[in-house]
C-alpha positions as semicolon CSV with decimal commas, in nm:
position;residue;x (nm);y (nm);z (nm)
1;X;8,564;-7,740;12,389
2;X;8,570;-7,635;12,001
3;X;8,717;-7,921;11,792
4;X;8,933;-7,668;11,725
5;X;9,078;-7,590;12,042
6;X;9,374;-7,856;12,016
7;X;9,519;-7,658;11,669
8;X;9,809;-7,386;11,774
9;X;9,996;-7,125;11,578
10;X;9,703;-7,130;11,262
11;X;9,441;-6,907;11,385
12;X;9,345;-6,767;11,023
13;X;9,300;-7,167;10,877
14;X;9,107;-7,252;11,149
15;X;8,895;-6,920;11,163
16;X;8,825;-6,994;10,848
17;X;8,690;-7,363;10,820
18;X;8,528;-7,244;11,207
19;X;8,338;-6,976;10,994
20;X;8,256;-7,217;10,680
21;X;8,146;-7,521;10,901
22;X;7,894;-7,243;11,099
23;X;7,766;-7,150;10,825
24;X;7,687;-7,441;10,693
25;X;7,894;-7,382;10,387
26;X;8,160;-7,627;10,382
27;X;8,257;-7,736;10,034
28;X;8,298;-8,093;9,902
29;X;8,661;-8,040;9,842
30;X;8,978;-7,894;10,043
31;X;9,331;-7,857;10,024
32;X;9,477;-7,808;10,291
33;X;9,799;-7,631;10,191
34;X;10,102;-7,557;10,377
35;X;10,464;-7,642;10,521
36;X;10,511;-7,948;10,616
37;X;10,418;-8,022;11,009
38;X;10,221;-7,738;11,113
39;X;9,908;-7,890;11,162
40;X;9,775;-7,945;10,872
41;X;9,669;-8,299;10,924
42;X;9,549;-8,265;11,273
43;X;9,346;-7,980;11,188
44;X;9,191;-8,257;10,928
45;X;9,106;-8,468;11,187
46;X;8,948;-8,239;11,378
47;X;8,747;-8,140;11,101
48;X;8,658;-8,472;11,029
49;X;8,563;-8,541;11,383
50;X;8,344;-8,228;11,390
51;X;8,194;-8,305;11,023
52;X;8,049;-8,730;11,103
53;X;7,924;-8,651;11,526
54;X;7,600;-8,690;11,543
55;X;7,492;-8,414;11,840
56;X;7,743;-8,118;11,760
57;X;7,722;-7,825;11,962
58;X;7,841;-7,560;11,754
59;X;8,152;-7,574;11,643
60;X;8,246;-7,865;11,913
61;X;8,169;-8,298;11,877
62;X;7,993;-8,351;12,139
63;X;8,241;-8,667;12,230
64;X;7,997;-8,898;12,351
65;X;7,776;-9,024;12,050
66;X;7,858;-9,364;11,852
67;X;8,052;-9,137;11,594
68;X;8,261;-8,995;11,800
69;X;8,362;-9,275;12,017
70;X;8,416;-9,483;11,710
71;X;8,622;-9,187;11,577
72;X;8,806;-9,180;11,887
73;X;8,926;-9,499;11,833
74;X;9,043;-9,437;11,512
75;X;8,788;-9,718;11,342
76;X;8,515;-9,488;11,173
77;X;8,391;-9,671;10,916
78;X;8,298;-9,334;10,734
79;X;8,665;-9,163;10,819
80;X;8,889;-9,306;10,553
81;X;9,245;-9,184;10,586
82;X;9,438;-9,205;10,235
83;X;9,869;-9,233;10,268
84;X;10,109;-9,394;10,066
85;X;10,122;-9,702;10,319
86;X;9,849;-9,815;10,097
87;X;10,000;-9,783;9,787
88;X;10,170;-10,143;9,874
89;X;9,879;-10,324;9,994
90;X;9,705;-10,233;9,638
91;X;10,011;-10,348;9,448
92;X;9,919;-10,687;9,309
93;X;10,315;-10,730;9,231
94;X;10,471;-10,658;9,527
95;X;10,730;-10,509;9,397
96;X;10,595;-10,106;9,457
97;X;10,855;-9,895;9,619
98;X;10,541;-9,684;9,776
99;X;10,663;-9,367;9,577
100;X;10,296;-9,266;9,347
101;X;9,954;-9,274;9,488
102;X;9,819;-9,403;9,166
103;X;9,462;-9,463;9,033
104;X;9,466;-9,826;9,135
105;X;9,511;-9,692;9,528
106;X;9,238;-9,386;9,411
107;X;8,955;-9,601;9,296
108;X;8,965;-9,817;9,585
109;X;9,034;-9,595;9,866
110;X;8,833;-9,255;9,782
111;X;8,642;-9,292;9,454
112;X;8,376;-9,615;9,537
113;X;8,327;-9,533;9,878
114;X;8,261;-9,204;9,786
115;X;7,995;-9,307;9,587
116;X;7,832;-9,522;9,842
117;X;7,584;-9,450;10,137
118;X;7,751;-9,349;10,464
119;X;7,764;-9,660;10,740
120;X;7,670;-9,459;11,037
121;X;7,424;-9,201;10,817
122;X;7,578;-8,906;10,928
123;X;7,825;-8,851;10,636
124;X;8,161;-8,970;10,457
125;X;8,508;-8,761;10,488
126;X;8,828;-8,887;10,334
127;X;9,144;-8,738;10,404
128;X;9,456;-8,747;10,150
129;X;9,781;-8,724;10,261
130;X;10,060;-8,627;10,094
131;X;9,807;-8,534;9,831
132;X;10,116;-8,431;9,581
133;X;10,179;-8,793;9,552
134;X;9,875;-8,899;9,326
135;X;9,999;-8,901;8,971
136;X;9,809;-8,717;8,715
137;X;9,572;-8,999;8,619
138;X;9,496;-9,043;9,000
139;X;9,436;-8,661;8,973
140;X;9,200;-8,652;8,661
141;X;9,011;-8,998;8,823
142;X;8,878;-8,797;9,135
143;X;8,755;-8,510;8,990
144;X;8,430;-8,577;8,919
145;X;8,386;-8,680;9,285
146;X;8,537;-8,355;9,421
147;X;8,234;-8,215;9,204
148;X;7,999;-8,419;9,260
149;X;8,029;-8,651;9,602
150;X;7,721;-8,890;9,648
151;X;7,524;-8,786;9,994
152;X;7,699;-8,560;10,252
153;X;8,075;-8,584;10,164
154;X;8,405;-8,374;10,232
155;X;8,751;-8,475;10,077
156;X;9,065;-8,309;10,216
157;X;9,339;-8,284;10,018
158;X;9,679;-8,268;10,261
159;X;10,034;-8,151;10,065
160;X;10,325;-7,892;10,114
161;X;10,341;-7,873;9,778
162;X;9,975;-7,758;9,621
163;X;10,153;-7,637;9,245
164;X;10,212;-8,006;9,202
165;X;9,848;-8,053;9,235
166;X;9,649;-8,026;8,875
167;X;9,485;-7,700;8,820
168;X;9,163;-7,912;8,779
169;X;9,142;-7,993;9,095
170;X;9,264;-7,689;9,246
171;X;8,984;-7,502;9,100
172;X;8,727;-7,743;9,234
173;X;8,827;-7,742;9,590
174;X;8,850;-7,430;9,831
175;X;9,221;-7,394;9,957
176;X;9,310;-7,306;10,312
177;X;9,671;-7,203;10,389
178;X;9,877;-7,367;10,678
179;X;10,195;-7,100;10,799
180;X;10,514;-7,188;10,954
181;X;10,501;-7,207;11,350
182;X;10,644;-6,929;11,571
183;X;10,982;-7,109;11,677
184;X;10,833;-7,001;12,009
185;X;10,590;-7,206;11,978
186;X;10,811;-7,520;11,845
187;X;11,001;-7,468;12,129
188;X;10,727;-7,458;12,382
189;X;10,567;-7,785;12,245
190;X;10,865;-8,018;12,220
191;X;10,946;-7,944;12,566
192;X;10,621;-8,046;12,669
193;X;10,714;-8,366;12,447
194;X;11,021;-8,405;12,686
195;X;11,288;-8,268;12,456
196;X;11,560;-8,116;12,587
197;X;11,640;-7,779;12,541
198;X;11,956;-7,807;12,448
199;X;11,831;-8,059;12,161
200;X;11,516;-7,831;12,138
201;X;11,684;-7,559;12,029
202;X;11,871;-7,765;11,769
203;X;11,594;-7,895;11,645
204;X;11,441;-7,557;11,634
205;X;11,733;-7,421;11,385
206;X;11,723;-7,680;11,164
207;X;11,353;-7,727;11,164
208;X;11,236;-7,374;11,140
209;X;10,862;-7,346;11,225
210;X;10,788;-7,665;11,115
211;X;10,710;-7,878;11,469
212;X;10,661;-8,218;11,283
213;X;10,966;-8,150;11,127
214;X;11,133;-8,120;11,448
215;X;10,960;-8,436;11,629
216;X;11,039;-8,653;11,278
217;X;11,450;-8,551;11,309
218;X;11,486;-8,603;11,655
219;X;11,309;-8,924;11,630
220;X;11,532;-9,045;11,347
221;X;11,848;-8,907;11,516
222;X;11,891;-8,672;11,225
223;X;11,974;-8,338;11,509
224;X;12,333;-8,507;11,605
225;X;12,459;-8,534;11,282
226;X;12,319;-8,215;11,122
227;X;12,507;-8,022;11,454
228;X;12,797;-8,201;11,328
229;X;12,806;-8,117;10,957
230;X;12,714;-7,736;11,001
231;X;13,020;-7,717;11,293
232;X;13,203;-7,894;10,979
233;X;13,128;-7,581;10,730
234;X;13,184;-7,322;11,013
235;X;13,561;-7,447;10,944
236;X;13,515;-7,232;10,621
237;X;13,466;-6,942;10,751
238;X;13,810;-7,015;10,990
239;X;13,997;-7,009;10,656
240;X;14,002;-7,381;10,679
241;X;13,875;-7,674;10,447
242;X;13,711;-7,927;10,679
243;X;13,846;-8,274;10,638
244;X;13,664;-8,535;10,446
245;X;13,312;-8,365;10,471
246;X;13,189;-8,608;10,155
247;X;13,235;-8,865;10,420
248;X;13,071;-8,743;10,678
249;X;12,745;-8,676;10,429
250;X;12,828;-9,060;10,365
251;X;12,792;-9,141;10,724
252;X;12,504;-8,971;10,840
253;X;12,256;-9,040;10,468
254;X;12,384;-9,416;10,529
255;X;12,237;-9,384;10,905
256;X;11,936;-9,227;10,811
257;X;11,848;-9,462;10,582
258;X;11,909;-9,767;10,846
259;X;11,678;-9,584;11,012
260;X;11,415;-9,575;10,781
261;X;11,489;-9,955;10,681
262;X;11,439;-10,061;11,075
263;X;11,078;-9,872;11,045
264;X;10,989;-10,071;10,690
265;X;11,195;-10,371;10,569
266;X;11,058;-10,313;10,228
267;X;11,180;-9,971;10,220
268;X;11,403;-9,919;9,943
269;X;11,828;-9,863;10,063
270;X;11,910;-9,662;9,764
271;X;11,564;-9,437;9,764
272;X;11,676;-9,385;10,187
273;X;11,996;-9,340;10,144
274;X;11,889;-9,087;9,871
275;X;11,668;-8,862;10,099
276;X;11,879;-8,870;10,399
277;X;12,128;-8,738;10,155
278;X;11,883;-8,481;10,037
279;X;11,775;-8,374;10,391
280;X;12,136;-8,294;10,532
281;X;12,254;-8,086;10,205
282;X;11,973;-7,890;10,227
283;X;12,025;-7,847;10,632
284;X;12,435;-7,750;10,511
285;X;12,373;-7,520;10,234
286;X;12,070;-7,283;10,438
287;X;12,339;-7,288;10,733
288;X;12,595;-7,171;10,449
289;X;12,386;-6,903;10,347
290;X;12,318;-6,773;10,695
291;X;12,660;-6,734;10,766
292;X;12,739;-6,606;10,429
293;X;12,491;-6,280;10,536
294;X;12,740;-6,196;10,797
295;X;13,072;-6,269;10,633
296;X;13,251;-6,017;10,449
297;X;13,603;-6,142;10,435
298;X;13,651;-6,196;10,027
299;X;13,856;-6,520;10,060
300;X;13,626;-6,670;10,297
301;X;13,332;-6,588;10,110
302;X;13,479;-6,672;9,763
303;X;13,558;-7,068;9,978
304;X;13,143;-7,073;10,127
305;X;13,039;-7,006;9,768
306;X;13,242;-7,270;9,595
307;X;13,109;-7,518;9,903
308;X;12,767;-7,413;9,805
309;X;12,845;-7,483;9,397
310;X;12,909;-7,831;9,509
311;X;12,570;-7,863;9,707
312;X;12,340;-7,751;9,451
313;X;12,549;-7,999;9,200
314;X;12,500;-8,231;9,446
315;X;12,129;-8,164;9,475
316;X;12,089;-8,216;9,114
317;X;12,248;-8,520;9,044
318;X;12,011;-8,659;9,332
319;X;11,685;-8,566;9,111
320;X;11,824;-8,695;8,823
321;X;11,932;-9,037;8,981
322;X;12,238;-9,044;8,981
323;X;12,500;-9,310;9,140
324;X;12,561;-9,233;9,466
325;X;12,914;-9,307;9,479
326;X;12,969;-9,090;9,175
327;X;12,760;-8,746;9,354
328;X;13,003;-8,822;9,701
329;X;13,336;-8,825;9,433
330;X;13,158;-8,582;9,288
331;X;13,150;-8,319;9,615
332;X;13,485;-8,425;9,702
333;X;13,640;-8,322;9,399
334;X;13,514;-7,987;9,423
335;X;13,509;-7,920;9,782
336;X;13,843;-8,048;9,804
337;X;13,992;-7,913;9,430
C-alpha cells in the first residue's frame, strides 16, 4: 500500500509530493497550503512516515522496521510535531493564552533539533501546524534552517492561510495546494464515522468541503445551533423580523465556548466566547447570501441586506476587541431598529 493510499479528494497534492519523493527531489521546506480539514495534516504524516522508514518500497513504508513501528506509535524521536499546545509549556509565566507560536516555542521545538544528528539515522521531519501562527520573529528565526537543514531534513509548514506567512519563507519552501472536498465525499466519510445523515447533511452545508470542519462542529455541538440561527434568518425572507436573534448568537457563542473551556481549563472565556461568536456569524451571513441569490422581492431583500450590515459590523468589532456586551447591543439595535 502507497503511504499515500489513506489521502482522499487531493489527487494533484499527493501526485505531486508521490512524484518529488520518487525522484528523489524532495525539498527541505513545504507548505502545505489549503482549507482548513482537507487533509492537509494527514497527508504530512504520511509523508513523514514515508520520509524516516528505513526499507521503503517505493513510494510505500514498509511498516515493519524500528521507524515505522516507533512512528506508529506516535513516539519517533525524529518526528517532531509543532502546535500551539506547546506554546504554554514554553511559557515560563504561565500566563500565555496559547494565541502566537513565538521564537521561544521555535528555537526549542524546530530550530536545535534541526541542527542535531537524527536518533534513529534515517532523517529528521518536523511538522508545523497552524504554521500562520508563528509571529514574524518566529518567521525570520527559521529561515536559515529551511535553507540550510543539518543532515537529511524536511520541515512542513501546515496553514489555511499561506499570505500570512512571510514572503521569506514562502520563497524558500516549495508550496503544495490542498482543495476543498467534494461534499460527496464529506458525506461519504462522516457516515462511515457514524454520523447521521440527517446531521451529515447539516454538517455538510455548513461545512462545505471541509471534512475536519464537519467532524470539529459536530463534536462541539456547533450543527444544532447553527440549524437554529439560519431557520431564525429564513424569518426574513417571510417578511418577518425574528425575535431576539442577538440572543440567540448569545446563547449558542456562550455554549461553544463552555465547550472549549471543558476541553482546556486554561482556555481563555472571553477569547471562546469570541470565536464561537465568530464561527456562527459567519455560518448566518453565507446562509444570508445564498438566499439573497434567489430572492427578488425588494422589501425582503432591502430587510436580508440590512441583517447582513449588522453582521459584518459585528464581525469587525470582534477583530478589533471589542466588549462583547456592547457588539450583542450593538446587532440588536440594528437588526431590530
Amino acid at each position: 500500500m502507497s503511504a499515500f493510499d489513506s489521502i482522499f479528494g487531493q489527487e494533484e497534492a499527493v501526485a505531486a509530493l508521490r512524484g518529488a519523493y520518487l525522484a528523489d527531489r524532495l525539498p527541505h521546506g513545504i507548505i502545505f497550503s489549503g482549507p482548513t480539514g482537507v487533509g492537509k495534516a494527514t497527508t504530512a504524516r504520511a509523508l513523514s512516515k514515508l520520509f524516516l522508514c528505513e526499507n521503503p518500497k517505493k513510494d510505500s513504508p514498509c511498516g515493519r522496521c524500528e521507524s515505522c513501528r516507533v512512528f506508529e506509535a506516535e513516539n519517533h524521536p525524529d518526528c517532531h510535531v509543532v502546535t500551539k499546545d506547546l506554546i504554554r509549556y514554553h511559557d515560563k509565566t504561565g500566563k500565555s493564552k496559547g494565541i502566537d507560536l513565538s521564537i521561544n516555542v521555535v528555537r526549542p521545538e524546530v530550530i536545535e533539533p534541526a541542527s542535531r544528528k537524527a536518533v534513529m539515522g534515517r532523517g529528521k521531519v518536523f511538522i508545523v501546524e497552524q504554521a500562520e501562527s508563528m509571529n514574524a520573529s518566529a518567521q525570520n528565526a527559521i529561515l536559515k534552517t529551511l535553507e540550510e537543514p543539518a543532515g537529511r531534513t524536511l520541515i512542513v509548514l501546515v496553514t489555511d492561510q499561506a499570505g500570512a506567512l512571510l514572503p521569506t519563507v514562502r520563497s524558500r519552501c516549495r508550496t503544495v495546494r490542498f482543495a476543498e472536498l467534494d461534499e460527496a465525499i464529506v458525506k461519504r466519510e462522516l457516515g462511515r464515522r457514524g454520523v447521521g445523515q440527517e446531521a451529515a447533511d447539516d454538517a455538510v452545508r455548513f461545512a462545505g468541503g471541509s471534512l475536519g470542519i464537519a467532524l470539529k462542529w459536530i463534536e462541539d455541538g456547533v450543527i444544532g445551533p447553527a440549524r437554529d440561527l439560519t431557520g431564525l434568518i429564513d424569518e426574513f425572507f417571510s417578511g418577518r423580523v425574528p425575535e431576539d436573534l442577538p440572543g440567540f448568537f448569545r446563547k449558542s457563542a456562550d455554549a461553544y465556548a463552555s465547550r472549549q473551556i471543558e476541553r482546556d481549563e486554561l482556555a481563555s472565556k472571553d477569547q471562546a466566547t469570541r470565536e464561537g461568536l465568530a464561527l456562527y456569524l459567519k455560518i448566518v451571513a453565507e446562509h444570508l447570501r445564498l438566499r439573497l441569490a434567489m430572492e427578488d422581492d425588494p422589501a425582503t431583500l432591502e430587510a436580508a441586506c440590512s441583517a447582513i450590515e449588522a453582521l459584518v459590523q459585528a464581525e469587525t468589532y470582534l477583530e478589533a476587541n471589542v466588549n462583547i456586551p456592547v457588539i450583542f447591543q450593538n446587532l440588536s439595535a440594528i437588526l431590530e431598529g
